[in-house]
MARTI-96875 format. One record per residue (C-alpha): x, y, z; residue in one letter; residue number from 1. Coordinates in nm, 2 decimals, always signed. Example, Ala and Ser with C-alpha at 12.3 -4.5 7.8 and 13.67 -1.06 7.14 Angstrom:
BEGIN
+1.23,-0.45,+0.78,A,1 $
+1.37,-0.11,+0.71,S,2 $
END
This chain:
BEGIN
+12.70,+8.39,+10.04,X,1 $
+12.69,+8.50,+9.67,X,2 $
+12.72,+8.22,+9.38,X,3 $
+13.02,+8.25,+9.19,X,4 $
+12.84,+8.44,+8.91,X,5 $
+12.61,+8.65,+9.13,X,6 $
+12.69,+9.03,+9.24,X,7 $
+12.62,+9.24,+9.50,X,8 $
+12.34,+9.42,+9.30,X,9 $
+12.17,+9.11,+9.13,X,10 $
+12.17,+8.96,+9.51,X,11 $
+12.00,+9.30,+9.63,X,12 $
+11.73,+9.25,+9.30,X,13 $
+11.68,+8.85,+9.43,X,14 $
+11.59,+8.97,+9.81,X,15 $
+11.36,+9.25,+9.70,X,16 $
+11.17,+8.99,+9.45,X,17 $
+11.19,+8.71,+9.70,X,18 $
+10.99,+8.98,+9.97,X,19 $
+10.74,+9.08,+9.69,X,20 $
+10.63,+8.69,+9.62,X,21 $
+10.63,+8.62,+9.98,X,22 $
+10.46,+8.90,+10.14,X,23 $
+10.30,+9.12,+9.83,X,24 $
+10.17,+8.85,+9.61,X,25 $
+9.87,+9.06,+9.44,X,26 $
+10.14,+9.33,+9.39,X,27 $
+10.40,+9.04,+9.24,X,28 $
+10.11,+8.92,+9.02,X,29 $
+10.09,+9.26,+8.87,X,30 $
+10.44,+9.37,+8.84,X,31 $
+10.48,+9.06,+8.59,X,32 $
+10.33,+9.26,+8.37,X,33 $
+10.55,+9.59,+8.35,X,34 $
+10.82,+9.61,+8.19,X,35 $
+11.20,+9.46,+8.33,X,36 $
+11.31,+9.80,+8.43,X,37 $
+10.97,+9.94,+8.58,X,38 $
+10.95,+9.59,+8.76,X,39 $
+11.30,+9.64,+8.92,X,40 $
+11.22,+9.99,+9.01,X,41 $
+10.87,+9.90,+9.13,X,42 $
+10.99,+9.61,+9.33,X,43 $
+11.29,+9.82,+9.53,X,44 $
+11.03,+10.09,+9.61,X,45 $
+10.83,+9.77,+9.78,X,46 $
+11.13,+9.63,+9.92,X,47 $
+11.21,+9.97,+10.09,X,48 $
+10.85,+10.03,+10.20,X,49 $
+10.84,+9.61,+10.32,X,50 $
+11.18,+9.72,+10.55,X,51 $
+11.02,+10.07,+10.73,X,52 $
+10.67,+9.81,+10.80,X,53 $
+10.88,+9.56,+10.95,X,54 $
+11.05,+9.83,+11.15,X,55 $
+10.75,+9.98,+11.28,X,56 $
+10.62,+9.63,+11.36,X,57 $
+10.86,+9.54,+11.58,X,58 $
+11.03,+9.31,+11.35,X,59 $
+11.34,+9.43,+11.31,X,60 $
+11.57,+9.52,+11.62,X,61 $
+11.56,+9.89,+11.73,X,62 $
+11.34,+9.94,+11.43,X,63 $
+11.14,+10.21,+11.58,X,64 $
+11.42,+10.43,+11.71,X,65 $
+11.56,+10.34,+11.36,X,66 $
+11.27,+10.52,+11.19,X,67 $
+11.29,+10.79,+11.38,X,68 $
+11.65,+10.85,+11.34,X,69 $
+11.56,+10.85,+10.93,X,70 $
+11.29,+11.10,+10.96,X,71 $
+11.54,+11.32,+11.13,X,72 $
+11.77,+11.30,+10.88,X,73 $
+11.52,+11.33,+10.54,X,74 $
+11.40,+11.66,+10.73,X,75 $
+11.73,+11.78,+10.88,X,76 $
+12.03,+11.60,+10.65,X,77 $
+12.16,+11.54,+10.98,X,78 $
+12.17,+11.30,+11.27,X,79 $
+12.23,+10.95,+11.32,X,80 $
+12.25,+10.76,+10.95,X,81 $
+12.12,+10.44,+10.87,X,82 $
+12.24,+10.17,+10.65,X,83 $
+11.86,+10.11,+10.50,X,84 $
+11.80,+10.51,+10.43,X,85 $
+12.11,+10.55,+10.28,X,86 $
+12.11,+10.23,+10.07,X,87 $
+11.80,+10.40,+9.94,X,88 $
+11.88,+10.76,+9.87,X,89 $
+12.09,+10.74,+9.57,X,90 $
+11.76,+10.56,+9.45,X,91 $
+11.59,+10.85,+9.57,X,92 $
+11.82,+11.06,+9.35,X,93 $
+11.81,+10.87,+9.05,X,94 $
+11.46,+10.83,+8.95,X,95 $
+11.36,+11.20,+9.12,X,96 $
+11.13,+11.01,+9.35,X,97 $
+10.99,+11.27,+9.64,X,98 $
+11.14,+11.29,+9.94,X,99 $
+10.83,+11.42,+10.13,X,100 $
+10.65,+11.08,+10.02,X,101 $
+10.94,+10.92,+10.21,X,102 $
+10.90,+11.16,+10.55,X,103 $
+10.54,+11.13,+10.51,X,104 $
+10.52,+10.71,+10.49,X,105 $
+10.75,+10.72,+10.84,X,106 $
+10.56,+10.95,+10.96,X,107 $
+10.28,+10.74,+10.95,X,108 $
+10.46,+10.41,+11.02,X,109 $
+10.55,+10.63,+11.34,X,110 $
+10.21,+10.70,+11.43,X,111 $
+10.13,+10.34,+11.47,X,112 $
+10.44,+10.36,+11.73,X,113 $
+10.12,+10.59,+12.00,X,114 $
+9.81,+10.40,+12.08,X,115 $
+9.60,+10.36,+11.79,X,116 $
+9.23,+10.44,+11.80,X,117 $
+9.11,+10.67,+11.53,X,118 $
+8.85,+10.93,+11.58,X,119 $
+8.73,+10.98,+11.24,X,120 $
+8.66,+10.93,+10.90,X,121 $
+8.91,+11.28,+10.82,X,122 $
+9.18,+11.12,+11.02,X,123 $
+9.13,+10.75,+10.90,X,124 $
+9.15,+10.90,+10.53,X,125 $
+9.47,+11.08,+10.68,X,126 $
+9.68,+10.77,+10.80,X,127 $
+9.59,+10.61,+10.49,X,128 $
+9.76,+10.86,+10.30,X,129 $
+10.09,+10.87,+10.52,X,130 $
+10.11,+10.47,+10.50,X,131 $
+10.05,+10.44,+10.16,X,132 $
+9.89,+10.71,+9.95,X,133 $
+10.27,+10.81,+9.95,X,134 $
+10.36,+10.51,+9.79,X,135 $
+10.12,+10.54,+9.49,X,136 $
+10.32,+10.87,+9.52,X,137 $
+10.68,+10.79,+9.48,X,138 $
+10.56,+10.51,+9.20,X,139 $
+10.46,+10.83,+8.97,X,140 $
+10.80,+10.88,+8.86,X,141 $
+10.87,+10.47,+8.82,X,142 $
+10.63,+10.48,+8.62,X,143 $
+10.75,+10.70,+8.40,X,144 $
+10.46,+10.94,+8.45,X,145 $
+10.52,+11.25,+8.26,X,146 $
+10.14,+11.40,+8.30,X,147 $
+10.15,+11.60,+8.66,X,148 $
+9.78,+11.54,+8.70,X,149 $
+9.87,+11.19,+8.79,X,150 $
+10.00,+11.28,+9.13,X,151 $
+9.66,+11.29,+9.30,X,152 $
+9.54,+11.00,+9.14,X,153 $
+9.75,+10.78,+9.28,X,154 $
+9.76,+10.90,+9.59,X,155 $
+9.36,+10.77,+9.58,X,156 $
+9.44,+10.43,+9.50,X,157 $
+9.72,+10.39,+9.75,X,158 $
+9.46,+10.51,+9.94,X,159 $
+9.18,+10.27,+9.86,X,160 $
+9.45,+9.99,+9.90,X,161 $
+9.55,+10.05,+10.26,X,162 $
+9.15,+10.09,+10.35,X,163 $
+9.09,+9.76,+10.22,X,164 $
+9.43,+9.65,+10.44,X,165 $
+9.25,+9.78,+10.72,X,166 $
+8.86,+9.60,+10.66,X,167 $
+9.09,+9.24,+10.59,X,168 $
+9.27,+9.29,+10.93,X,169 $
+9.05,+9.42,+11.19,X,170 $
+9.09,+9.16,+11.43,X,171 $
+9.42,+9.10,+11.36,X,172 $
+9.49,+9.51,+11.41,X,173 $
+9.31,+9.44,+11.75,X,174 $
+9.54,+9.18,+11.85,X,175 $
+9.83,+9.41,+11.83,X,176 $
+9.64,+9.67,+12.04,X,177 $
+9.53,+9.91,+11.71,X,178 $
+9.16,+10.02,+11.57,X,179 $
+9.18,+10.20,+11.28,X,180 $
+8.79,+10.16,+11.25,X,181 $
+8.69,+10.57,+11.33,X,182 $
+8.53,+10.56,+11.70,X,183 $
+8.25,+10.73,+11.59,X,184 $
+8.19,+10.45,+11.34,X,185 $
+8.17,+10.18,+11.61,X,186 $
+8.09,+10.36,+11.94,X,187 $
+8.44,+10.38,+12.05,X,188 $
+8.51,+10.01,+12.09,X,189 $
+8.85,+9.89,+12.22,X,190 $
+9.04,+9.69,+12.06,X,191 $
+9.10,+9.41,+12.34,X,192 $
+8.67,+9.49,+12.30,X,193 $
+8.66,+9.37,+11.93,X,194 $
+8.84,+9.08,+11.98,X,195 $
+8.63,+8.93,+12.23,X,196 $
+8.31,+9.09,+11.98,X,197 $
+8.47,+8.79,+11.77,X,198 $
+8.39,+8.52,+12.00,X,199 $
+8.07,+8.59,+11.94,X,200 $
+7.94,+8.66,+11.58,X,201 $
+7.61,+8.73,+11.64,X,202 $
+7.64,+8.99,+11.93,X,203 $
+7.59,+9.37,+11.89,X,204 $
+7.91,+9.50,+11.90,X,205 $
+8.01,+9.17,+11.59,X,206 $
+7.77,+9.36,+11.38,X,207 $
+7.84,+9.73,+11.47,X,208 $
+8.22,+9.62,+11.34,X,209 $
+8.02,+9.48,+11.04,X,210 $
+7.84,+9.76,+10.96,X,211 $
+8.15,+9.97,+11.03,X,212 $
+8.38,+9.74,+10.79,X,213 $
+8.12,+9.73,+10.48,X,214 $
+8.09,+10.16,+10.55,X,215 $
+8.50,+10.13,+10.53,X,216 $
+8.45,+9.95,+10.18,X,217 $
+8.24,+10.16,+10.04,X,218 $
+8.46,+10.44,+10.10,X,219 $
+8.79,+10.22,+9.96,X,220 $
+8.55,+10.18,+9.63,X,221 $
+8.52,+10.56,+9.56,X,222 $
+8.90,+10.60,+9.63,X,223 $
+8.93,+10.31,+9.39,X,224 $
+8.71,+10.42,+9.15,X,225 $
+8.92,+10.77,+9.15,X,226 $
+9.24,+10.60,+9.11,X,227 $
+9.15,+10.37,+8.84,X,228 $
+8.97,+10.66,+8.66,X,229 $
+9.31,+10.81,+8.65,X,230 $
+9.55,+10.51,+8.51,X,231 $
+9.48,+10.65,+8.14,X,232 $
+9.76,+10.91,+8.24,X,233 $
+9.99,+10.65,+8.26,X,234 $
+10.20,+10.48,+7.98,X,235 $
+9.97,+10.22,+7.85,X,236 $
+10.22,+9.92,+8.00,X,237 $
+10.18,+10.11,+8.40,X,238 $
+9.83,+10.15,+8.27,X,239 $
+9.75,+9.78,+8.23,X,240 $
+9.96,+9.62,+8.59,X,241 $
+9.85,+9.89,+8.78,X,242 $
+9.47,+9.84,+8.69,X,243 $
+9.56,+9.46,+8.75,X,244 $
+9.69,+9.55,+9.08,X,245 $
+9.40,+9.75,+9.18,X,246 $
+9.15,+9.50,+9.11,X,247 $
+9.33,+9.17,+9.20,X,248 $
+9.36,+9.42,+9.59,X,249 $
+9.00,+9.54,+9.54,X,250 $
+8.90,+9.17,+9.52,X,251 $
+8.98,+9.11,+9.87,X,252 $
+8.70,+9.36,+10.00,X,253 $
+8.44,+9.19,+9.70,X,254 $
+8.55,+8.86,+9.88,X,255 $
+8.48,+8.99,+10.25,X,256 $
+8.09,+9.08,+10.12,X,257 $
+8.07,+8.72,+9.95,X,258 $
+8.13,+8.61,+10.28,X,259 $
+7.88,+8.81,+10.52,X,260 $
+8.22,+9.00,+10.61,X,261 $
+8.29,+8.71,+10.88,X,262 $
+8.60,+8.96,+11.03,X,263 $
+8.64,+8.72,+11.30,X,264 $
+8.75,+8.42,+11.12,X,265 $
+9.10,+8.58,+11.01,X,266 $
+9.22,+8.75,+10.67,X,267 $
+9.10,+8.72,+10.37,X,268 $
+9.29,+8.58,+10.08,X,269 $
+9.30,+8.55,+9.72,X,270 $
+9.34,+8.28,+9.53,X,271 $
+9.56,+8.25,+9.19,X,272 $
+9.22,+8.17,+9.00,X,273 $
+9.11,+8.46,+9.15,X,274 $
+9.38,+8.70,+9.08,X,275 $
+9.41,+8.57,+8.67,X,276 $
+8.97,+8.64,+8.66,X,277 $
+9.04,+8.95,+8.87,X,278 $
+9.29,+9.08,+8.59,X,279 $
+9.11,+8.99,+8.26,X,280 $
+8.84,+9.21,+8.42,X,281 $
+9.12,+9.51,+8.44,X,282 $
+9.17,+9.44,+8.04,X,283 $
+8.84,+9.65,+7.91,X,284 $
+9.01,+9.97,+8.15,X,285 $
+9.29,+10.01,+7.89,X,286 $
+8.96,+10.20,+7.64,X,287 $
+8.95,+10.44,+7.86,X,288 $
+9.27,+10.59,+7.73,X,289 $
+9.08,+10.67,+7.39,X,290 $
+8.85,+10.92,+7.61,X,291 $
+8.85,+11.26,+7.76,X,292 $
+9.12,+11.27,+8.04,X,293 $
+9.01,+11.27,+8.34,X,294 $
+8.91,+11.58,+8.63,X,295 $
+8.98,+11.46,+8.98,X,296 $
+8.73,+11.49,+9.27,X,297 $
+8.90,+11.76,+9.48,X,298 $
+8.64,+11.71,+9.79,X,299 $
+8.82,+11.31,+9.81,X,300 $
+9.15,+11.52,+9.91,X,301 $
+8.95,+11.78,+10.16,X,302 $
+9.11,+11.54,+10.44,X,303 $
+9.45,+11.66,+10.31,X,304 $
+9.43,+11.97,+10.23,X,305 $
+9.68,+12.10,+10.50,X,306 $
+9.92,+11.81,+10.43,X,307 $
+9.89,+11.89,+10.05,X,308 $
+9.88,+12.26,+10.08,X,309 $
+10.27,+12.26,+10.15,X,310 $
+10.35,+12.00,+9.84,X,311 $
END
């Protein structure tokens, strides 16, 4: 029930920022340091995005067949509506967000839907793009990016975010039946495989997923290098809590070396202390905006070049 001086809208604004603390707390860290209306917008986007995960989870009732009803209708206009899509499209309208980062995320969220055992490093750079390269995609615009050159950028770093998602929850990922780990990386283990590799830290196959997780972090710290590289084409206050973001999430992987990468002992977490050092480090980054503009690596995209060669 609303308070008697609440609205509909400022209820809607209390959810969405009640979801980010509870379930995006690196990302509600950074967003302190945007600007009110960028921190609204920001905070929907991750609202919307928090709703189609929960979907493809399981979490919500139907929420599969749900998904798929709101990719038929971004790629058709027609078809069964839902009350989530369309809460969101005058959103959608508003701030000129893209459309085919939308179709693209569910399409990935729908992938996870089929078995999930990824072949290789093409395809794992792949998924991480439809789950949430397209959200560093649709945050251009809430930003208030105006340099076009920005756009691949920040697909990177939503990249290099969801690859470190993936080396903090192998086991978990396991437990729901998924390895996103390429098979050719880790001889093609199952997951129901992995998780009894955990009950034993010392056997082979515990230090093939090892080996596979710190070769997955390496690759998250040249997608992260890319997208950092490219904040300077930001306005300076996106520019300084999006570099915070980045490195309070890239902490998590720095955390998961301290720590011998012990995968089987559960997810990694930050702590507060960590997340304030994590973000004074981000300060010196804002320099960079006094140098030559960046050139992006085009051979970090060659994974995507069908996908992007429709955009």
């Amino acid at each position: 029930m609303l308070s008697d001086n609440s609205t509909p809208e400022t209820n809607e604004k209390l959810e969405a920022t009640i979801s980010l603390q509870k379930n995006g707390k690196s990302f509600y860290w950074a967003s302190q340091f945007l600007g009110r209306e960028m921190a609204k917008n920001a905070t929907k986007i991750y609202a919307f995005c928090r709703v189609l995960d929960d979907m493809a989870d399981g979490d919500i009732k139907d929420g599969p067949a749900r998904l798929d009803h709101m990719q038929q209708k971004l790629r058709q206009k027609t078809g069964v509506s839902d009350p989530v899509l369309e809460d969101f499209l005058p959103f959608i309208d508003e701030l000129k967000l893209p459309k085919q980062a939308v179709t693209d995320l569910i399409e990935g969220l729908l992938q996870d839907q089929k078995q999930v055992l990824l072949k290789s490093e093409a395809e794992l750079i792949q998924y991480s793009y439809h789950v949430a390269g397209t959200v560093g995609w649709m945050m251009c615009p809430v930003l208030k990016c105006k340099n076009n050159n920005a756009f691949a950028f920040a697909l990177d770093l939503g990249i290099a975010m969801q690859l470190t998602n993936i080396a903090r929850d192998v086991y978990e990922d396991a437990c729901m039946g998924r390895r996103y780990l390429p098979s050719n990386w880790v001889d093609n283990l199952s997951p129901s495989q992995i998780i009894e590799a955990a009950k034993d830290p010392n056997s082979k196959k515990a230090n093939l997923i090892k080996r596979a997780i710190l070769k997955l972090l390496d690759l998250s710290d040249t997608y992260y290098d890319s997208g950092i590289k490219g904040l300077v084409l930001l306005p300076w206050k996106a520019n300084l809590a999006i570099a915070i973001a980045a490195f309070v999430y890239r902490q998590i992987g720095i955390q998961l070396r301290r720590n011998q990468v012990n995968w089987y002992k559960g997810r990694t977490v930050t702590s507060n202390f960590v997340k304030f050092q994590s973000s004074c480090a981000a300060l010196p980054f804002l320099f960079a905006r006094f140098k030559t503009l960046p050139k992006h690596n085009p051979k970090l995209h060659q994974p995507l070049a069908e996908k992007l060669a429709s955009l």
